[in-house]
C-alpha positions as CSV (number, residue, x, y, z in Angstrom):
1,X,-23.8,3.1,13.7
2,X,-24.0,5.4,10.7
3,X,-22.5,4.0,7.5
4,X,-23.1,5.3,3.4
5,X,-23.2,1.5,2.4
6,X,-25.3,-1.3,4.1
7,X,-24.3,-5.1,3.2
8,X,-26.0,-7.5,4.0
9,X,-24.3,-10.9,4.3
10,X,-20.9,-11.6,5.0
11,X,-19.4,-14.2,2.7
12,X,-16.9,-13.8,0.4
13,X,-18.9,-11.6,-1.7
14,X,-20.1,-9.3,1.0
15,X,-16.8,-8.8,2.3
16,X,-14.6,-8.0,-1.4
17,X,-17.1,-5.3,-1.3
18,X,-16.8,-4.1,2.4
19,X,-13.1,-4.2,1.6
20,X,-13.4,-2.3,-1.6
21,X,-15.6,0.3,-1.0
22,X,-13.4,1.3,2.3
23,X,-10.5,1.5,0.2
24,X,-12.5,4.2,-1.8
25,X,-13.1,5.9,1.4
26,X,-16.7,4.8,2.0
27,X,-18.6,3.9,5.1
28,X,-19.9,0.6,5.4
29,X,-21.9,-1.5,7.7
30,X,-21.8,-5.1,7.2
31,X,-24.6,-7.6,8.6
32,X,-24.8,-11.4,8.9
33,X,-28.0,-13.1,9.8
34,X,-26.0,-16.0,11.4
35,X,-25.4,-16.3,14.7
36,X,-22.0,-17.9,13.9
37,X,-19.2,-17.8,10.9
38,X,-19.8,-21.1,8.9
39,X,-17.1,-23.6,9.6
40,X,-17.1,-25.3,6.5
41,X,-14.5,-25.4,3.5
42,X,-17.0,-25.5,0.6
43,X,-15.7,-23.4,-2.3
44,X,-11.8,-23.2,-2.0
45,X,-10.7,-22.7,-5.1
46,X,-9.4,-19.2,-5.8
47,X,-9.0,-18.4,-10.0
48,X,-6.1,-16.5,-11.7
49,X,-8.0,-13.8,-12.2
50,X,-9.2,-13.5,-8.3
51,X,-6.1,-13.5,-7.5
52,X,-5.2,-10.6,-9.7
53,X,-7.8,-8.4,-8.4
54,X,-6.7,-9.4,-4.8
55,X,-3.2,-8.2,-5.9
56,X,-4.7,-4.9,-7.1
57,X,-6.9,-4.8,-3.7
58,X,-3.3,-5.0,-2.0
59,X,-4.2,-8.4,-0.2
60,X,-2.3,-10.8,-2.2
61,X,0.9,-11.4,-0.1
62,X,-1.7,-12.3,3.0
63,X,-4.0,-14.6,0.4
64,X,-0.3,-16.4,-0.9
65,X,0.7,-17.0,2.7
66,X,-2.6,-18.5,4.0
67,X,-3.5,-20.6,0.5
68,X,-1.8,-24.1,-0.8
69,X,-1.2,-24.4,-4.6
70,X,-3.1,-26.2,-6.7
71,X,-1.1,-28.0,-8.0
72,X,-1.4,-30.5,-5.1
73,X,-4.4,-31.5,-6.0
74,X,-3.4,-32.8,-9.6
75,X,-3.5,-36.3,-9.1
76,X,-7.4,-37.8,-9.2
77,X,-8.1,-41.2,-8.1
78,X,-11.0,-43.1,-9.9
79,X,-12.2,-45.8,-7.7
80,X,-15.0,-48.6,-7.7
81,X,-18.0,-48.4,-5.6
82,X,-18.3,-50.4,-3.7
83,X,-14.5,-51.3,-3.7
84,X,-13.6,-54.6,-6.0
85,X,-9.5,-55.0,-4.6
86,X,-8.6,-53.5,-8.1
87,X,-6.2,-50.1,-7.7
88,X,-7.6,-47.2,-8.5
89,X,-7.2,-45.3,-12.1
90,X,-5.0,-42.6,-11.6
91,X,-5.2,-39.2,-13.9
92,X,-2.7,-36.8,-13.1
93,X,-4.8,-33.1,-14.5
94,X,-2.8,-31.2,-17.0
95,X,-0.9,-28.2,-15.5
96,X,-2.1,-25.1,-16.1
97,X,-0.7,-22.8,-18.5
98,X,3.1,-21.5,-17.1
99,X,3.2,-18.2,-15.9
100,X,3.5,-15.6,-18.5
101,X,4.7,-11.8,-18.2
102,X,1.0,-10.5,-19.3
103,X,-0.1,-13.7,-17.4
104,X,1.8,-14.0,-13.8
105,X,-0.6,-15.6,-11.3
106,X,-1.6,-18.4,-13.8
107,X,-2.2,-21.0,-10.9
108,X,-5.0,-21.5,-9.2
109,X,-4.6,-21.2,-5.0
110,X,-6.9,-23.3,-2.7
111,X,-8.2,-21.5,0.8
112,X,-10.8,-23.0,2.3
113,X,-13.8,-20.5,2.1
114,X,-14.4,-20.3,5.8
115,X,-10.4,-19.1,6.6
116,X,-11.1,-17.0,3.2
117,X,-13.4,-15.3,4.8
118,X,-12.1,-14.7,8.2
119,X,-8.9,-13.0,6.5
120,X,-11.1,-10.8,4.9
121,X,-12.7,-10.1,8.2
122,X,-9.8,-9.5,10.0
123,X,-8.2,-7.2,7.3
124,X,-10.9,-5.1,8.0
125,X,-11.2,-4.9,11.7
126,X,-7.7,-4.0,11.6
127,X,-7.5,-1.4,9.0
128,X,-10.9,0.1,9.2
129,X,-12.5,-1.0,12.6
130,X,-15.5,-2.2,11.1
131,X,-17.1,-5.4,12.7
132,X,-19.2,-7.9,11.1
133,X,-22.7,-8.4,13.6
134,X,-23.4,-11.3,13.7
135,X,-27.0,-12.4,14.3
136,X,-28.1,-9.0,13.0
137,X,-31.2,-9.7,10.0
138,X,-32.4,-7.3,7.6
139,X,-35.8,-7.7,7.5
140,X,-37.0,-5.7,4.9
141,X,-36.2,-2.0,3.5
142,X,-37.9,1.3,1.7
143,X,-36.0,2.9,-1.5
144,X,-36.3,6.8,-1.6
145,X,-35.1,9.2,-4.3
146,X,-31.7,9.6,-2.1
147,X,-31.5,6.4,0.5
148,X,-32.6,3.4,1.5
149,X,-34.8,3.3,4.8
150,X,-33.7,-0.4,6.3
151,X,-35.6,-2.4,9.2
152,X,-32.9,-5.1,10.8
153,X,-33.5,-7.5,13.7
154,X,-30.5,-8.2,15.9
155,X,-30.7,-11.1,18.3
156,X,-29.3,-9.6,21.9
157,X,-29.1,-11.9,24.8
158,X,-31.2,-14.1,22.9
159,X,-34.2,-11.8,22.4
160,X,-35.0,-9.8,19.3
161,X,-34.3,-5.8,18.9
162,X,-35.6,-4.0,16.3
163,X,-33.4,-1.2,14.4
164,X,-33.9,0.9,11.2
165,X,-31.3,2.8,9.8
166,X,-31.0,5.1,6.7
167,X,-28.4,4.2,4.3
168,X,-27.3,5.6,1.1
169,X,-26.8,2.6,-0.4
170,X,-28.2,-1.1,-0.1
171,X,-26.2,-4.3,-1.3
172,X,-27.5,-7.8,-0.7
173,X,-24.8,-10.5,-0.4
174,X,-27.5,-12.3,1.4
175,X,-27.2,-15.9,-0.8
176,X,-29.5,-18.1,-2.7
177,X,-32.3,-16.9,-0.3
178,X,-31.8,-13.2,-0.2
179,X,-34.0,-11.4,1.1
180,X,-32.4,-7.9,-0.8
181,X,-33.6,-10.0,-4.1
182,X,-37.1,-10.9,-3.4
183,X,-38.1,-7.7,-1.8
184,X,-36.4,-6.0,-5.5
185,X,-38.8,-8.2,-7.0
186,X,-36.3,-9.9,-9.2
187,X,-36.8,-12.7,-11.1
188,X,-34.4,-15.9,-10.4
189,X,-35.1,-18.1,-13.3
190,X,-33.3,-21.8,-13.9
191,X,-33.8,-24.9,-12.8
192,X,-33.4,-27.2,-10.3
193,X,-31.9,-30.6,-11.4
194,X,-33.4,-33.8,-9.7
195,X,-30.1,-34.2,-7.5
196,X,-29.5,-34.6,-4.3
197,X,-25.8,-34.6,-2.1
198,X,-24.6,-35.0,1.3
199,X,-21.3,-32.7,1.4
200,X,-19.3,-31.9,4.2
201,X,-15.8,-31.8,6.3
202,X,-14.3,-34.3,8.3
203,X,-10.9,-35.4,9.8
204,X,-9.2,-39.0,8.7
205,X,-7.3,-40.4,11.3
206,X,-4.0,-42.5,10.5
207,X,-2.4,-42.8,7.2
208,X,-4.8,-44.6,5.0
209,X,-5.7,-40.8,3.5
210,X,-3.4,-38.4,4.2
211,X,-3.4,-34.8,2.8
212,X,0.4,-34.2,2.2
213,X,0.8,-37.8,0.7
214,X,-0.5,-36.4,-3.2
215,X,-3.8,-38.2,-2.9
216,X,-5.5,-35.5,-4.6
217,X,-8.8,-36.0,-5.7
218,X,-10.4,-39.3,-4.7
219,X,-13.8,-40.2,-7.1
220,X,-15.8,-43.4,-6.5
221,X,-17.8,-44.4,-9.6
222,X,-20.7,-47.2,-9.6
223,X,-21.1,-50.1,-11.5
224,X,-23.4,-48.0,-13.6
225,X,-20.4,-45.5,-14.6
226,X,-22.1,-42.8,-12.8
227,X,-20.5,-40.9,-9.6
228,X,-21.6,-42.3,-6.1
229,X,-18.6,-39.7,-4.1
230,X,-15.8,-37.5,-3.6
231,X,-13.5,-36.5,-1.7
232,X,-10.7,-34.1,-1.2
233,X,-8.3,-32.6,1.1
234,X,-8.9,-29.6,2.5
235,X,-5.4,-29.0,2.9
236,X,-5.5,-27.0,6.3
237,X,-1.6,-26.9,7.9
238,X,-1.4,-29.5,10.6
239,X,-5.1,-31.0,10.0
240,X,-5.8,-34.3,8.1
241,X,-9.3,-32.7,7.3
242,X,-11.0,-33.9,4.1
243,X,-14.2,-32.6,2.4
244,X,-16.9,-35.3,0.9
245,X,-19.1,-35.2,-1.3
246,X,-22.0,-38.2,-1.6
247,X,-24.1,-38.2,-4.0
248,X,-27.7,-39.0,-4.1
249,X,-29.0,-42.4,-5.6
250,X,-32.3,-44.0,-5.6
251,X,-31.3,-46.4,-3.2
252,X,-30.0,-44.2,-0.6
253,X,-31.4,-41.8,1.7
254,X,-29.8,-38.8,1.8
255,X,-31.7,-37.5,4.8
256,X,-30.7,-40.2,7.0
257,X,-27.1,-40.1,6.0
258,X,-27.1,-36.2,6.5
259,X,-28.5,-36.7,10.3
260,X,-25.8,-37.6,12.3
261,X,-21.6,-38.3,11.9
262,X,-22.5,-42.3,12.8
263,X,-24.9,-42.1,9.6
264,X,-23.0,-40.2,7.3
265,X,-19.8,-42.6,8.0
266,X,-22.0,-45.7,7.8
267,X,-23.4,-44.7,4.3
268,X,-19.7,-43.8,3.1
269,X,-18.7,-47.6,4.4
270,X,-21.6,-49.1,2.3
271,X,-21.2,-47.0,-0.6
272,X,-17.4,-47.4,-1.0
273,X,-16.8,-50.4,0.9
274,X,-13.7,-48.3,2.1
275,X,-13.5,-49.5,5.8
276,X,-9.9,-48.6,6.2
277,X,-10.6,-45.6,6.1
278,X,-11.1,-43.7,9.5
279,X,-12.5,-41.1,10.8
280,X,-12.1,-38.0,13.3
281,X,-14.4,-35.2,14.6
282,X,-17.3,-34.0,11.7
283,X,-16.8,-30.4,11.6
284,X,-19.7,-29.9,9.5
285,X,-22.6,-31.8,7.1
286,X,-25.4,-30.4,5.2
287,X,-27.7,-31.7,2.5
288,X,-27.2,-30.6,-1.0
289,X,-29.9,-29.7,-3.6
290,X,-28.3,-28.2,-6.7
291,X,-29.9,-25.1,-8.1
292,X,-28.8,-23.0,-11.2
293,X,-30.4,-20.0,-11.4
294,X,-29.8,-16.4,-12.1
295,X,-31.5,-12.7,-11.6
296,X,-32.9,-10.7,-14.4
297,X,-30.7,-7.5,-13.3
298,X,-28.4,-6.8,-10.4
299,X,-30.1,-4.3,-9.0
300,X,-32.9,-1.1,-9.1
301,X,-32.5,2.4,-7.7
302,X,-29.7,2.5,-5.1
303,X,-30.0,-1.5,-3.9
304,X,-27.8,-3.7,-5.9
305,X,-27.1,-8.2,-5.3
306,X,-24.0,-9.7,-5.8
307,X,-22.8,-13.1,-5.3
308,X,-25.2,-15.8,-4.5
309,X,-28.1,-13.5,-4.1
310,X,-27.8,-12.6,-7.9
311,X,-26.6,-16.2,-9.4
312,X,-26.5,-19.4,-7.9
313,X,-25.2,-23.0,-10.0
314,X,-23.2,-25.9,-9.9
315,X,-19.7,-26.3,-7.9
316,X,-18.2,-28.0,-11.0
317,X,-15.6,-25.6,-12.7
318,X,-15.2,-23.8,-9.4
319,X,-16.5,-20.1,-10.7
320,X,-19.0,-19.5,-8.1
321,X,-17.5,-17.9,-5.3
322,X,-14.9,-16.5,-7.7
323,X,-18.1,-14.9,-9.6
324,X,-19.4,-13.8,-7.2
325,X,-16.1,-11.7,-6.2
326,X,-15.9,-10.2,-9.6
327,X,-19.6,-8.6,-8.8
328,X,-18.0,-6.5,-6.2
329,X,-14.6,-5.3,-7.7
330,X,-16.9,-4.0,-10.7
331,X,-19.7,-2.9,-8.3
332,X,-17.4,-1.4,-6.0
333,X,-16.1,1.7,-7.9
334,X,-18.3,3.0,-10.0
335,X,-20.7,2.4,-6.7
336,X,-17.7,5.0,-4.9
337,X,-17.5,7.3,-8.2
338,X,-21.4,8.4,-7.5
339,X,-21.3,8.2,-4.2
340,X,-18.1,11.0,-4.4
341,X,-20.6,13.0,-6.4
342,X,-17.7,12.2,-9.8
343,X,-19.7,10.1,-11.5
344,X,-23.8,10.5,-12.9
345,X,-26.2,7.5,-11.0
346,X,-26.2,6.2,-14.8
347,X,-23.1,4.7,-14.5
348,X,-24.8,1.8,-12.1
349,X,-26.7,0.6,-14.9
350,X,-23.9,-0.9,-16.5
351,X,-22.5,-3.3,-13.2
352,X,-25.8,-5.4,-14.3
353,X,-25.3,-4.5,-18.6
354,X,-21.6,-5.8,-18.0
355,X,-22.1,-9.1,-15.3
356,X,-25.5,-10.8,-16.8
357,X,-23.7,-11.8,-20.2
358,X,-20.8,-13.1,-18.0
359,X,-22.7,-15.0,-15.5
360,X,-25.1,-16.6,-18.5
361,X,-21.9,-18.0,-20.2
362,X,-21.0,-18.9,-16.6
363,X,-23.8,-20.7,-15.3
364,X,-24.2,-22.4,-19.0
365,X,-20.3,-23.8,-18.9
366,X,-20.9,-24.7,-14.9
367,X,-24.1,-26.7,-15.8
368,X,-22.2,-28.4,-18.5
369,X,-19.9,-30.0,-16.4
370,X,-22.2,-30.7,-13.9
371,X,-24.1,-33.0,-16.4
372,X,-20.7,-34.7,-17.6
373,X,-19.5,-35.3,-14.2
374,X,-22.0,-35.1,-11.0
375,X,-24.9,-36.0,-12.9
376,X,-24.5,-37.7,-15.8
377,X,-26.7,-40.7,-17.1
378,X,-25.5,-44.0,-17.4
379,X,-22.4,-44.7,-19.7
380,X,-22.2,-40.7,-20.5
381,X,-19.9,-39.8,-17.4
382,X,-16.5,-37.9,-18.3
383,X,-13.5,-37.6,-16.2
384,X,-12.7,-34.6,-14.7
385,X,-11.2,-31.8,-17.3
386,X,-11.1,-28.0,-17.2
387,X,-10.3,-26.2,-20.1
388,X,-8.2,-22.3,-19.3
389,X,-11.5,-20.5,-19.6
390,X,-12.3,-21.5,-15.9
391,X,-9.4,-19.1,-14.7
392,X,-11.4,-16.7,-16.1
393,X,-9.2,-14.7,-17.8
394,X,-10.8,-14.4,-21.1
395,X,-13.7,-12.8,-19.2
396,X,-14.5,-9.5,-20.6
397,X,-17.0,-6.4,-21.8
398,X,-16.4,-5.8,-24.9
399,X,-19.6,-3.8,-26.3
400,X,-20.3,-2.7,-22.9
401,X,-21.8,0.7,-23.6
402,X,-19.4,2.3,-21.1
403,X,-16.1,1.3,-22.9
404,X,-14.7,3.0,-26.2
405,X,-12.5,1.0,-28.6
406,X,-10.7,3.1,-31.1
407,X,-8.9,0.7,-33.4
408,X,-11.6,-2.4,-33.1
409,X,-14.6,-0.7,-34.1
410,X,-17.1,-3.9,-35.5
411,X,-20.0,-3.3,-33.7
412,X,-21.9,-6.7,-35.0
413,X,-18.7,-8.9,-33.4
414,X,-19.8,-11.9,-31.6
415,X,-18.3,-11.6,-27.7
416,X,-18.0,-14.5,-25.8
417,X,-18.1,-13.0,-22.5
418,X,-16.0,-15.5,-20.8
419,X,-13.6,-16.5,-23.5
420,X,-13.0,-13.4,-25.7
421,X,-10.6,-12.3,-24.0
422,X,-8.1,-15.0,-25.1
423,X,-8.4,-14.4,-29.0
424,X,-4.9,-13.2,-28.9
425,X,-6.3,-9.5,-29.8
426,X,-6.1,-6.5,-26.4
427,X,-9.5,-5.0,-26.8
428,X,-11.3,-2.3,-24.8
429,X,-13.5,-4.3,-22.4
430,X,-10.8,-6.7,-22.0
431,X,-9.0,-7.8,-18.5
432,X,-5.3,-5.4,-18.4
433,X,-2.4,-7.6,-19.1
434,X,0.6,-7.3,-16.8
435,X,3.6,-5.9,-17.9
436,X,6.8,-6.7,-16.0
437,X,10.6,-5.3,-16.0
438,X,9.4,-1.4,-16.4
439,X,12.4,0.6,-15.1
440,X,12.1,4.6,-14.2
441,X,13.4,7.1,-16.8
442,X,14.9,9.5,-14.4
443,X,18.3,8.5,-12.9
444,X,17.1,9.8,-9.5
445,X,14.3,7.5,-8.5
446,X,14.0,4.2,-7.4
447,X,16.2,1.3,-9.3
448,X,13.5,-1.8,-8.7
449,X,12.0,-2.7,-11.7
450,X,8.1,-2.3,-11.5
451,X,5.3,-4.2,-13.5
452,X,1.9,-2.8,-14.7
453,X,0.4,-5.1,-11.7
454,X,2.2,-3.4,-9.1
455,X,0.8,-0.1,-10.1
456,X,-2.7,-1.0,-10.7
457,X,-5.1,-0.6,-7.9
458,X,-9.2,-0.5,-6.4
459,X,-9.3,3.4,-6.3
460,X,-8.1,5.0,-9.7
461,X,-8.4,4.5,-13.5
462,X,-4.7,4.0,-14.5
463,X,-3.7,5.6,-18.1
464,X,-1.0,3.9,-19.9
465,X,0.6,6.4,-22.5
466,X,2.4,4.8,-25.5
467,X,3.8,7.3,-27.4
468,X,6.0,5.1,-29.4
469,X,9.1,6.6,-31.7
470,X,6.9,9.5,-32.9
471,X,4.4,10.5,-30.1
472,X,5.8,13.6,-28.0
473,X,3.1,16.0,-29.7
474,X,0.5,13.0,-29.4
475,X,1.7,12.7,-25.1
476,X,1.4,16.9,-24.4
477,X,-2.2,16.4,-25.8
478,X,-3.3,13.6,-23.9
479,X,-1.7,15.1,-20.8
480,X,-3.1,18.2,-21.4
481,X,-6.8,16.2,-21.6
482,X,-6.4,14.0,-18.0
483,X,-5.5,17.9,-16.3
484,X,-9.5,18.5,-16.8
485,X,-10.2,15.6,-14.5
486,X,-9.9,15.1,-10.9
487,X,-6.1,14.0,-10.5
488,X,-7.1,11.9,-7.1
489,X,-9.1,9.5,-9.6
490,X,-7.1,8.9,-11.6
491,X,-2.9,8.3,-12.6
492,X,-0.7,8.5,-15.8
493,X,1.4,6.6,-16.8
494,X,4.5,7.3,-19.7
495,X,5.3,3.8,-20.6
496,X,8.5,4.6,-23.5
497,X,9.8,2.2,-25.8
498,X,12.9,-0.1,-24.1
499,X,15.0,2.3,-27.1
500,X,14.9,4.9,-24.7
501,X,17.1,6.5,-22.1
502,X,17.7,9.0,-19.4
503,X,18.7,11.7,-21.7
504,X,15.2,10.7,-23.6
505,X,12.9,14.1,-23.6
506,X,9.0,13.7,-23.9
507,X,7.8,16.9,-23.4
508,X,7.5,18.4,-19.4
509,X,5.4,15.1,-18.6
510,X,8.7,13.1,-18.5
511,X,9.7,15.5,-15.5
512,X,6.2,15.9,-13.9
513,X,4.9,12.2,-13.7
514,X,5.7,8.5,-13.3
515,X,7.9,7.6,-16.7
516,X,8.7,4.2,-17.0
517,X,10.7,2.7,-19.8
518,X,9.7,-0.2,-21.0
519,X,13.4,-2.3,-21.0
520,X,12.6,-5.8,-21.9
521,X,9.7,-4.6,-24.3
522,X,6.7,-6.5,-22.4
523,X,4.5,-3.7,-22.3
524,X,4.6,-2.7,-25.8
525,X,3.9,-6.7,-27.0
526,X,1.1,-7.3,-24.4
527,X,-0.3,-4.2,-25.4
528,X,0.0,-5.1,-28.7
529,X,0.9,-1.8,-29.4
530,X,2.8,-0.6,-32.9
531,X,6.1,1.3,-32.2
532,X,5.1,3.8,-34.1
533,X,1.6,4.1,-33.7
534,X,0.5,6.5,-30.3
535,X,-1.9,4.4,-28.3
536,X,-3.6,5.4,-24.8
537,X,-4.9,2.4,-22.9
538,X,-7.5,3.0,-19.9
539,X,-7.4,0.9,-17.4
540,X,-10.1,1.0,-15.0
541,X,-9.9,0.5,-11.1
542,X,-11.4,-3.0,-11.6
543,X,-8.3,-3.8,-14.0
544,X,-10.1,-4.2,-17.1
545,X,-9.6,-1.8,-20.5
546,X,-11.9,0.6,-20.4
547,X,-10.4,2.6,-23.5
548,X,-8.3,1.9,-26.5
549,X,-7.6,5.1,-27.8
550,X,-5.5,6.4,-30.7
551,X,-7.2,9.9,-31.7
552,X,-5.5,11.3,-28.3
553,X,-7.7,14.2,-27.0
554,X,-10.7,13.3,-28.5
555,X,-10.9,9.7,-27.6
556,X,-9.8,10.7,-23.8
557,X,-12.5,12.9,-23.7
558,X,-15.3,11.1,-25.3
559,X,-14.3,8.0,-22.8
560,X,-14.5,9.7,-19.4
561,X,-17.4,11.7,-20.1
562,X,-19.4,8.5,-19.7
563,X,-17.8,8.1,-16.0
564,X,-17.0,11.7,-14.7
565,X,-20.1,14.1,-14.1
């Protein structure tokens, strides 16, 4: 089959792309060495700000309906190891910040990563027709001026066939092996801590450990204050299944408690003395080795990583997969821009200028609490705590060289890519707060109330027009400017102050175009916008600021001719 993109791998990563990049009216092809889908949980946690993109990707009603709260998992259970009789210390985790009108999808959702997955998968079979293979391996590939020459091997009726296909476009979502990433020649630099776990999923039979009882997060801790296990529920309607985590000790071995379900329970019994507890069908076991490592760029010519192929690190903080997602939303269209022939090739460089700042603070924070709670030495372990950085809201590009900031204009700033964002300032490079309660001018349309969110989507830079109480001359000009560019990429929006009416008149735009008024003042105080100052945000198709701009015409001009050929 023909595609423009080739992906290979079909995680979470892989498929945010796949899913992306069809919503932008490209071709994909998506590849998965694997025989079979991987069974297992693993990461389940999905961020605040995953879930926004999700919502601008149009998926979030099917991601809410499959996907527990977090919440649930609030309570965390220290216990001894092996077990002395004494009841567990119980920490209930501060709740996460309340929902907020910029803010609304503040808490964090858990779906396991394998039925993550498979509703990615079947979102696109259904909507595009596009099939993951399965057992299908690239094997290597040749870049060209204008494609990418792949060789894949696809295992048919157990024997080996050889394709090669030409592609304009290579992405590897391949993982911490990738084959996309050492045929690049990039370098994967880190280290590899001297740890060692056993993690897995498995059912609990009877009520000792049952998911909808609160148990939350269950930690056994050794004599030594150090971690010997976890484990968690996997909170999967109907099934008592539980993941576990045990970790490596120099009196243990790991390899012969990863072998079979009798060993692995057997090595749980003597670790945590917990013979109460028991246990169902092993749905899956592997043995752990943590590595935290990531690329030196995300990509050369027209083959790009994302995901695990481009960072790998430490479970604690849960930012991996949720990373990893992030790649692809900003990958995704400015990869579709080019490819339209709308944007220069030049605009590729900046999906690795923009995510290598954010995955070092990442991988730096991640490894953090990785020494504080998985391995810590003796009498240095901390509980369990995550600070609001980890819903990765604050993460941002400020200084990116393809956004423009009109009113913050201090060059020699520090940015903290991850945390930034929350300094209580709305800068260019910044994620796009929501803005709910925005009614239409016009008497005509629609009565339901919208928010910025709803509007918001994969496939168009959305411009937000403030014109404030003395802005009609400031709005003709700026709608004048966005008639120069292709009006399929891109939609304007008239966002008036909550002071105005039906009978308001802001120049022929109010007539031709969405004008919303802004009727309980949200928009104007996320924006942070002064009633009488004209402001024109850009928001970009992966819902982050690309311009601040209060010069009108000029600034609109200056901004998109670093996207639009």
């Amino acid at each position: 089959m023909s595609a423009t993109v080739l992906i290979a791998g079909a995680g979470t990563s892989g498929l945010a792309l796949a899913l992306s990049l069809l919503r932008n009216g490209l071709s994909v092809r998506i590849v998965e060495k694997q025989l079979h889908f991987h069974p297992g949980e693993r990461g389940a946690g999905l961020q605040s700000r995953t879930l926004e993109l999700y919502k601008f990707l149009g998926i979030l009603p099917d991601i809410l309906e499959r996907s527990i709260s977090g919440i649930t998992l609030r309570n965390i259970q220290y216990l001894s190891a092996p077990d002395n009789g004494k009841p567990p210390r119980i920490v209930r985790a501060p709740l996460e910040s309340k929902n907020t009108p910029a803010r609304p999808l503040i808490e964090t959702r858990f779906l396991g990563q394998n039925r993550h997955e498979q509703l990615l998968r079947e979102l696109i079979l259904a909507e595009y027709g596009v099939r993951v293979e399965l057992g299908t391996e690239l094997q290597s590939f040749e870049q060209h001026p204008d494609h990418v020459v792949a060789r894949l091997v696809k295992i048919v009726d157990s024997n080996p066939v050889e394709e090669t296909v030409s592609v304009n476009w290579l992405v590897g979502a391949d993982g911490a092996r990738s084959v996309v990433r050492k045929q690049l020649g990039l370098s994967f630099l880190g280290e590899t801590p001297d740890t060692e776990a056993v993690t897995g999923d498995i059912h609990v039979i009877g009520e000792t450990l049952n998911q909808d009882q609160g148990d939350g997060l269950l930690v056994w801790i050794r004599p030594d204050d150090t971690p010997a296990g976890f484990m968690r529920p996997c909170l999967v309607p109907g099934k008592n299944l539980f993941q576990f985590i045990i970790l490596g000790h120099k009196d243990l071995d790991m390899v012969k408690i990863s072998s079979s379900r009798e060993e692995m329970i057997k090595g749980f019994y003597e670790i945590t003395g917990r013979r109460d507890i028991e246990f169902g069908e092993l749905v899956w076991m592997g043995l752990w080795k943590p590595n935290i490592r990531m690329v030196d760029s995300f990509g050369k010519g027209r083959v790009f990583v994302v995901g695990d192929a481009a960072h790998v690190h430490s479970p604690t903080g849960g930012q991996g997969m949720n990373s990893g997602i992030q790649d692809s939303f900003n990958l995704a269209w400015k990869l579709a821009l080019v490819e339209k022939g709308s944007a220069p090739e030049s605009i590729l460089k900046s999906y690795s200028d923009e995510r290598t700042p954010v995955i070092a603070s990442m991988l730096n924070m991640t490894t953090e609490l990785f020494r504080k709670e998985l391995a810590p030495k003796p009498g240095q372990r901390k509980d369990f705590v995550r600070g609001p950085e980890l819903l990765q809201l604050g993460i941002n590009y400020r200084g990116s060289l393809l956004v423009l900031d009109e009113k913050y204009t201090d060059k020699d700033e520090i940015v903290d890519p991850y945390r930034s964002g929350d300094d209580g300032t709305v800068r260019a490079g910044d994620r796009a707060p929501d803005a709910p309660s925005l009614t239409h001018l016009s008497p005509n349309e629609s009565a339901n109330t919208l928010s910025l969110f709803d509007i918001f989507t994969t496939v168009q830079h959305t411009v937000l027009i403030f014109p404030g109480t003395a802005g009609e001359g400031f709005v003709t000009e700026v709608v004048e400017t966005l008639g120069e560019y292709p009006s399929n990429l891109l939609k304007s929006i008239l966002v008036l102050p909550r002071s105005s009416s039906s009978s308001t008149s802001t120049s022929s735009f109010a007539q031709s175009a969405l004008t919303l008024i802004d009727t309980e003042g949200y928009g104007y105080v996320n924006y942070m916008v002064a009633a009488d100052i004209p402001t024109v945000f850009i928001v970009r198709p992966d819902g982050y600021i690309g311009a601040l701009v209060t010069s009108g015409r000029l600034g609109v001009r200056k901004y998109f001719s670093g996207i639009f050929l």
